[in-house]
LUMDREN-363012 format. One record per atom (N, C-alpha, C, O): residue number from 1; residue in one letter; atom name; x, z, y. Coordinates in steps of 0.05 Angstrom, whole numbers, m for minus. Example, Ala and Ser with C-alpha at 12.3 -4.5 7.8 and 13.67 -1.06 7.14 Angstrom:
<1,'A','N',<264,156,m114>>,
<1,'A','CA',<246,156,m90>>,
<1,'A','C',<264,156,m66>>,
<1,'A','O',<285,169,m66>>,
<2,'S','N',<257,142,m45>>,
<2,'S','CA',<273,143,m21>>,
<2,'S','C',<258,157,1>>,
<2,'S','O',<268,161,23>>,
! end
This chain:
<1,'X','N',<16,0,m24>>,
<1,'X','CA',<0,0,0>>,
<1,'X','C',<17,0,25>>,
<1,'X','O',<9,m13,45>>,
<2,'X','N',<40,14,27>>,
<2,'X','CA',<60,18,55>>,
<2,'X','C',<86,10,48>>,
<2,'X','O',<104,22,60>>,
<3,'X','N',<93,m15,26>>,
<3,'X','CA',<104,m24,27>>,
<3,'X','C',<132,m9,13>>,
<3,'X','O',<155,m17,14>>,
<4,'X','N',<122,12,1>>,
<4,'X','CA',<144,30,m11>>,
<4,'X','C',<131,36,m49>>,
<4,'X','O',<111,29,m60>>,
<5,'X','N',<155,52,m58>>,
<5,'X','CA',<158,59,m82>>,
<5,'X','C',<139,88,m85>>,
<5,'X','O',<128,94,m107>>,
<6,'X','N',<136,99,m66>>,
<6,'X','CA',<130,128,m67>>,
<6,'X','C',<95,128,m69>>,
<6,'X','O',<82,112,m56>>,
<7,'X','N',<85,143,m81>>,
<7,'X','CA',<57,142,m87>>,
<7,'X','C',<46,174,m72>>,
<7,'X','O',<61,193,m67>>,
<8,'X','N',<23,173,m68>>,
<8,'X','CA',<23,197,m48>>,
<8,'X','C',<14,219,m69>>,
<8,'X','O',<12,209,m91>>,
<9,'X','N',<10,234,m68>>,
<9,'X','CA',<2,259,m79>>,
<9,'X','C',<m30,263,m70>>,
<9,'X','O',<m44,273,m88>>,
<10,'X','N',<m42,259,m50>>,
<10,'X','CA',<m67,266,m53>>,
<10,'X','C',<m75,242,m28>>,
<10,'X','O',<m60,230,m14>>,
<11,'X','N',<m108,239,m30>>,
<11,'X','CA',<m119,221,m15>>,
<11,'X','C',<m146,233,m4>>,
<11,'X','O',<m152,257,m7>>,
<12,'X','N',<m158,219,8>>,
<12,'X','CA',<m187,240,26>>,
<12,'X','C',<m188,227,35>>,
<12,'X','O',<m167,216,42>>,
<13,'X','N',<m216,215,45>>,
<13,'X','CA',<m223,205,68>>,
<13,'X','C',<m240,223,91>>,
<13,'X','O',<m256,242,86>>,
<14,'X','N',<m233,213,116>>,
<14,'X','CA',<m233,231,135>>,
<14,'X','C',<m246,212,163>>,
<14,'X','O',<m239,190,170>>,
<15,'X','N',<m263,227,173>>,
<15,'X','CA',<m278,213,200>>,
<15,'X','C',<m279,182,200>>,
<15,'X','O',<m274,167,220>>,
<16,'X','N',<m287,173,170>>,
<16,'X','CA',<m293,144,174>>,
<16,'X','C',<m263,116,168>>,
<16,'X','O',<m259,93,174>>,
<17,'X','N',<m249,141,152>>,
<17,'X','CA',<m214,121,146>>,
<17,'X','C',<m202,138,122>>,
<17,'X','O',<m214,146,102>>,
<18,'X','N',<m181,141,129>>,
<18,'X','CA',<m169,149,109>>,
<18,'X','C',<m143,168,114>>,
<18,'X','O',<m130,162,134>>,
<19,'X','N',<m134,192,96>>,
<19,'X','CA',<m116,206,96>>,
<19,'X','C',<m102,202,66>>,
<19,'X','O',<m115,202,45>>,
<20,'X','N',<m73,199,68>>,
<20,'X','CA',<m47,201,53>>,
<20,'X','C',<m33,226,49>>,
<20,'X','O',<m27,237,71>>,
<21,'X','N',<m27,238,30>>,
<21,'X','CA',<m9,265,34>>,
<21,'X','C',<20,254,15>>,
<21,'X','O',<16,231,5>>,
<22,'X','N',<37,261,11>>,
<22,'X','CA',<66,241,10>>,
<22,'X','C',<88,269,5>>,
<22,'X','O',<97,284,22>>,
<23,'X','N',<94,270,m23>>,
<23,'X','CA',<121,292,m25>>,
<23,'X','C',<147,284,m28>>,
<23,'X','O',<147,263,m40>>,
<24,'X','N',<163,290,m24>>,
<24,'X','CA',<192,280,m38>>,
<24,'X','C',<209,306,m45>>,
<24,'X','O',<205,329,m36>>,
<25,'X','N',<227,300,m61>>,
<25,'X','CA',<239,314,m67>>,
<25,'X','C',<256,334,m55>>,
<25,'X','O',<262,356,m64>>,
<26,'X','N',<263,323,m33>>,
<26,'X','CA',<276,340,m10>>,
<26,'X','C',<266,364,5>>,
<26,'X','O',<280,377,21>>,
<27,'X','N',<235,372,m2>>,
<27,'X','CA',<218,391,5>>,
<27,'X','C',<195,384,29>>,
<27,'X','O',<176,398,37>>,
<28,'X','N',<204,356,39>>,
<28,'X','CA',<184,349,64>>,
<28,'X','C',<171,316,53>>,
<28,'X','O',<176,301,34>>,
<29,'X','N',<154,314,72>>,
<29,'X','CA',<139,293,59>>,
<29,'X','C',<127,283,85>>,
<29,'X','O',<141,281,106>>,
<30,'X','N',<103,276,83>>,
<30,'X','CA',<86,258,103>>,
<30,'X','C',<53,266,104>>,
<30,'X','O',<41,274,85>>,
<31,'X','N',<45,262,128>>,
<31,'X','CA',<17,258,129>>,
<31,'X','C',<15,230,138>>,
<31,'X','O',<31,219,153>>,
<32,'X','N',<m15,214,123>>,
<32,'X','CA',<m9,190,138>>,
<32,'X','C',<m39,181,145>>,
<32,'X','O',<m55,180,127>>,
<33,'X','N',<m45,177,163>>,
<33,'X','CA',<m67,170,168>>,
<33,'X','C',<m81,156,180>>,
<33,'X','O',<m70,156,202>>,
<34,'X','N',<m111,135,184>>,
<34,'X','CA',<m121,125,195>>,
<34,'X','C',<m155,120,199>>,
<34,'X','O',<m170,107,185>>,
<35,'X','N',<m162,133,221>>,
<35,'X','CA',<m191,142,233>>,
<35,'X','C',<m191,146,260>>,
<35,'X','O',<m173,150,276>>,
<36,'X','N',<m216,146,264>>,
<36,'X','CA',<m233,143,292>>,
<36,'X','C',<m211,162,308>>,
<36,'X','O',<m204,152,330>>,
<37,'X','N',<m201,184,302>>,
<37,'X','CA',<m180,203,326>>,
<37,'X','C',<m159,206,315>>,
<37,'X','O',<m149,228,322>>,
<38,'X','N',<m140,188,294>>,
<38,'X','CA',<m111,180,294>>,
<38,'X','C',<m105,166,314>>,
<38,'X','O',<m122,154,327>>,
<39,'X','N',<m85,164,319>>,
<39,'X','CA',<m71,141,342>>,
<39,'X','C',<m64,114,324>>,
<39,'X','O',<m48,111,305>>,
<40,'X','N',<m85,95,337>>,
<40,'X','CA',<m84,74,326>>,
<40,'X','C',<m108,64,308>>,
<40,'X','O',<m116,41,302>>,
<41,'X','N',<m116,89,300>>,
<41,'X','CA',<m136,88,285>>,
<41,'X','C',<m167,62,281>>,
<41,'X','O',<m180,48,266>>,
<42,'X','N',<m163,72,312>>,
<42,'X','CA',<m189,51,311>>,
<42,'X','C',<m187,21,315>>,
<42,'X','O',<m206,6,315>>,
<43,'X','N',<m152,10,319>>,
<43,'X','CA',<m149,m9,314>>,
<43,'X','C',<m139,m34,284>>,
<43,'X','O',<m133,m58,281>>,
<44,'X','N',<m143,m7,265>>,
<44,'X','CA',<m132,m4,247>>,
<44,'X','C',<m103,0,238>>,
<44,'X','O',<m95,m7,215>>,
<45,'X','N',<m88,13,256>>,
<45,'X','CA',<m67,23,250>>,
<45,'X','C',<m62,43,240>>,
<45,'X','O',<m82,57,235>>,
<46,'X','N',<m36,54,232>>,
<46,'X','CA',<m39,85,223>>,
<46,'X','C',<m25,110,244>>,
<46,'X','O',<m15,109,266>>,
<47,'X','N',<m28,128,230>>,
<47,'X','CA',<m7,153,245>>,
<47,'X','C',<5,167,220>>,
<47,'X','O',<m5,171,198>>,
<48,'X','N',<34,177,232>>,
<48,'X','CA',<52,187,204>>,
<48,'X','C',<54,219,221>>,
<48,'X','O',<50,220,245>>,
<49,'X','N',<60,237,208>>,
<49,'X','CA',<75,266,218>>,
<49,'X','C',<98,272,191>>,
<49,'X','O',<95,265,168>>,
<50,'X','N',<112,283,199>>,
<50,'X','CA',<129,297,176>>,
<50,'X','C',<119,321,173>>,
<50,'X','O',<109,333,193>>,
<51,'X','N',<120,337,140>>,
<51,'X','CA',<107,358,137>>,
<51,'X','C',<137,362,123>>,
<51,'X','O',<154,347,115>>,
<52,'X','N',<134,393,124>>,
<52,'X','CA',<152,407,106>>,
<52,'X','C',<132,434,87>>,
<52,'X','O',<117,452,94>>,
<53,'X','N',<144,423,54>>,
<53,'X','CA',<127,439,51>>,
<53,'X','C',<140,470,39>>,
<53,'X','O',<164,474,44>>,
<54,'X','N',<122,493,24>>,
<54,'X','CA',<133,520,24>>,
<54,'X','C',<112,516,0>>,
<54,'X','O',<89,512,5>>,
<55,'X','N',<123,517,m30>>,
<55,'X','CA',<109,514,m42>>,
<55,'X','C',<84,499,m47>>,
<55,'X','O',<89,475,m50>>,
<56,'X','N',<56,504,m49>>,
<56,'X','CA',<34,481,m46>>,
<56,'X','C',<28,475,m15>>,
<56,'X','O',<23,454,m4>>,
<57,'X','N',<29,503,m5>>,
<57,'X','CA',<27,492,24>>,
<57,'X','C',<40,474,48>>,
<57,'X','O',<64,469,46>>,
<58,'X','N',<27,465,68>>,
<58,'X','CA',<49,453,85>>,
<58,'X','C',<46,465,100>>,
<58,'X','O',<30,484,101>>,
<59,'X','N',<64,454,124>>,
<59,'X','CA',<56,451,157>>,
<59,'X','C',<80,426,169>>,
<59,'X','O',<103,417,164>>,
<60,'X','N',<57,421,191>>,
<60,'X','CA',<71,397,205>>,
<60,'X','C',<103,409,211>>,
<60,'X','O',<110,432,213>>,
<61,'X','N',<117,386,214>>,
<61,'X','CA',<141,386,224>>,
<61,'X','C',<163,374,240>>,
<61,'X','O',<171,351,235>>,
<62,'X','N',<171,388,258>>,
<62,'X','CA',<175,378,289>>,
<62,'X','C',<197,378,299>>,
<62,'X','O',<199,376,323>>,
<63,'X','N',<219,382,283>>,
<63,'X','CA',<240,392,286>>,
<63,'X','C',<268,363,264>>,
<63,'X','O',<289,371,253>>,
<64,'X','N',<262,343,263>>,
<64,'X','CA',<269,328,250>>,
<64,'X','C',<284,296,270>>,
<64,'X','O',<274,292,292>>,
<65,'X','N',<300,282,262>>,
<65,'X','CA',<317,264,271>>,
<65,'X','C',<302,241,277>>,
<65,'X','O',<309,223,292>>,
<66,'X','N',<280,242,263>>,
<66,'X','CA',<256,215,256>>,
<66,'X','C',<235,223,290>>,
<66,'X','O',<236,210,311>>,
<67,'X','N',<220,245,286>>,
<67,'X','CA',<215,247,313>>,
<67,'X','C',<199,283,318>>,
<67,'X','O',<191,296,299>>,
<68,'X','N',<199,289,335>>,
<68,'X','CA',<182,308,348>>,
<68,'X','C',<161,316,351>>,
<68,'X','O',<156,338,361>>,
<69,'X','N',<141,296,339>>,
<69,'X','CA',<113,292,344>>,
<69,'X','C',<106,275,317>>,
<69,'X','O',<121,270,298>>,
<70,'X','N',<85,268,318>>,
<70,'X','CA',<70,242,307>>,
<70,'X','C',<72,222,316>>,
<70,'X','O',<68,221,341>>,
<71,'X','N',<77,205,307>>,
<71,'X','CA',<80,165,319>>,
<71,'X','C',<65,162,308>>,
<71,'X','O',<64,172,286>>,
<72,'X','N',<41,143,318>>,
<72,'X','CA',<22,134,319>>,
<72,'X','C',<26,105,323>>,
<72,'X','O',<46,94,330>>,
<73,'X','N',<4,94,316>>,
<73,'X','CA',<1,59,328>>,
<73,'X','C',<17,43,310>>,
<73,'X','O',<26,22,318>>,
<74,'X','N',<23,53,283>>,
<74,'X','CA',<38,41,270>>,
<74,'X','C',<26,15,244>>,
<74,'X','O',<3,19,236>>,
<75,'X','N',<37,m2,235>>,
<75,'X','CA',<39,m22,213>>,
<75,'X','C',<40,m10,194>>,
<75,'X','O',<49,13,192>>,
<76,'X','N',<29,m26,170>>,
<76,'X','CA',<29,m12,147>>,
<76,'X','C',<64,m11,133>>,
<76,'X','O',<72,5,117>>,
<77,'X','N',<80,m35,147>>,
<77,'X','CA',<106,m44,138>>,
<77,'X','C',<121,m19,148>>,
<77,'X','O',<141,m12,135>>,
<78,'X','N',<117,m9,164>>,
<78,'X','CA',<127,12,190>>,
<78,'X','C',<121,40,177>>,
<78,'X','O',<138,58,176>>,
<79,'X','N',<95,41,168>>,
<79,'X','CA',<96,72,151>>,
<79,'X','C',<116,73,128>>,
<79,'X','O',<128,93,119>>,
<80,'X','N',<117,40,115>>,
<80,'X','CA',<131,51,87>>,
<80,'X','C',<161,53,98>>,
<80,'X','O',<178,62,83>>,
<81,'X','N',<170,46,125>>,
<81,'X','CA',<197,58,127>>,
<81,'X','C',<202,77,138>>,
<81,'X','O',<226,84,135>>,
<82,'X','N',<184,96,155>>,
<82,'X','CA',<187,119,159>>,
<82,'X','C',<190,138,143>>,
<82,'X','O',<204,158,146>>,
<83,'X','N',<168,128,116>>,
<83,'X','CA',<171,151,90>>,
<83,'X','C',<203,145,80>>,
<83,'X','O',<217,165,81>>,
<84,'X','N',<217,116,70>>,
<84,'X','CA',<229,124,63>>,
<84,'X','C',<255,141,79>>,
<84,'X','O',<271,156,68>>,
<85,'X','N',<253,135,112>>,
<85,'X','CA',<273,155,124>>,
<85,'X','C',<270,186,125>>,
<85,'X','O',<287,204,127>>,
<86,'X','N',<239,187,120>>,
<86,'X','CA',<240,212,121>>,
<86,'X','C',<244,235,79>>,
<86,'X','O',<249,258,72>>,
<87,'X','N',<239,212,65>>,
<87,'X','CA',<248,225,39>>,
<87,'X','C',<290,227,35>>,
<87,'X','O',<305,239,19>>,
<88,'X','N',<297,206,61>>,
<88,'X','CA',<331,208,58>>,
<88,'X','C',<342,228,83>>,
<88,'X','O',<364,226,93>>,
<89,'X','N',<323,245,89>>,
<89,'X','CA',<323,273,101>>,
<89,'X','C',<338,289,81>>,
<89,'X','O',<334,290,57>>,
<90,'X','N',<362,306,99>>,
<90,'X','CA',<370,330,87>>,
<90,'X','C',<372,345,105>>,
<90,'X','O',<385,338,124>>,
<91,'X','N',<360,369,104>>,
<91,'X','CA',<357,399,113>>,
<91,'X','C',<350,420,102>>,
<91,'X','O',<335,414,82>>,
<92,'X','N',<353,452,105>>,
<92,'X','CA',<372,471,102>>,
<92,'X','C',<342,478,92>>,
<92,'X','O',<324,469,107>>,
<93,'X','N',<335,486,76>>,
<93,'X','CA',<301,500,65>>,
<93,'X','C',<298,533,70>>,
<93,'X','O',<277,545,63>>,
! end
């Protein structure tokens, strides 16, 4: 679907689109998404965040080389390379 190897771990649809959840091995992963209040959403684009997770749980993550925030407005070609930059993440757990 994003142009990558990696298959997501869970799916949901959400306000009329769709949500991605995305792990890797490294302990962080991805949210990916597209609906009516993603950025991009309603043009059919998507939005990515990095999550770091703590066992089953996550939380967003903001503190990474990729970015600060969520990027939004993105291609489907464009999410599958964010995931893979963000699965060739290494940081301190």
């Amino acid at each position: 679907m994003f142009n990558t190897d990696f298959a997501p771990i869970a799916h949901s649809r959400a306000y009329g689109g769709d949500l991605y959840r995305f792990r890797f091995d490294n302990g962080l992963g991805a949210s990916v998404m597209s609906h009516v209040l993603s950025y991009g959403g309603e043009q059919g684009l998507w939005e990515i965040a990095v999550i770091k997770f703590d066992g089953d749980g996550w939380d967003l993550y903001y503190d990474t080389p990729i970015t600060d925030n969520v990027i939004g407005y993105l291609e489907k070609d464009e999410v599958g390379e964010i995931l893979e930059r963000i699965n060739a993440l290494v940081w301190e757990k």
